[in-house]
C-alpha positions, 0 to 999 in steps of 0.5 A, spaced: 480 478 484 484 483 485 484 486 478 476 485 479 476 491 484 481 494 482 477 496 475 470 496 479 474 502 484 473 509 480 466 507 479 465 506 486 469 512 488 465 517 483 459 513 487 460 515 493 463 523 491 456 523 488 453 521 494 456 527 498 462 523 501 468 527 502 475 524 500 481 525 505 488 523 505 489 518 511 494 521 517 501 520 516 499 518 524 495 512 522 498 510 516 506 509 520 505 502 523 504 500 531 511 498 533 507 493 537 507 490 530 513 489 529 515 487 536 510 482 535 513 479 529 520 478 533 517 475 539 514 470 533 520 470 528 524 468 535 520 462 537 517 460 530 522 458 525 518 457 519 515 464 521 521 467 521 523 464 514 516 466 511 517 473 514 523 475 512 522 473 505 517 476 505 520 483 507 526 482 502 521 481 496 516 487 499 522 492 499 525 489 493 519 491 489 519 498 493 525 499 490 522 497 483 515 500 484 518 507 486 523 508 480 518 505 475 510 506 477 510 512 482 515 516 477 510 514 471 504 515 476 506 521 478 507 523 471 499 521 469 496 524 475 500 531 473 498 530 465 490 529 467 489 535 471 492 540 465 486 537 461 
């Protein structure tokens, strides 16, 4: 499903810039998350045993894949998005 999107989302974005949308960069502001998240998943961590063994688990995998993302996709990214706007 995801693939899906991810191959109808140029298509879309064209659409709506042809349609006069204006696209902006979220705020830095709205893209940090509550504090209260974080503080509702130690409160459910501390009481829910299998919580806690899925949610760390899956901040270890999600940083790891940071880390992976960050050295291989973004440099590679970068690069094409760079390439792209020389023409």
């Amino acid at each position: 499903m995801m693939s899906i999107n991810d191959a109808g989302n140029p298509a879309a974005l064209k659409r709506l810039v042809a349609g006069g949308a204006q696209l902006r960069r979220f705020p830095q502001a709205l893209m940090k998350p509550p504090t209260r998240d974080q503080h509702t998943y130690a409160e459910v961590s501390a009481k829910n045993a299998e919580f806690k063994k899925v949610y760390d688990s899956m901040v270890a995998f999600r940083g790891d894949q940071y880390l992976w993302w960050q050295v291989a996709e973004l440099s590679f990214d970068s690069f094409m998005v760079r390439m792209r706007s020389r023409g």
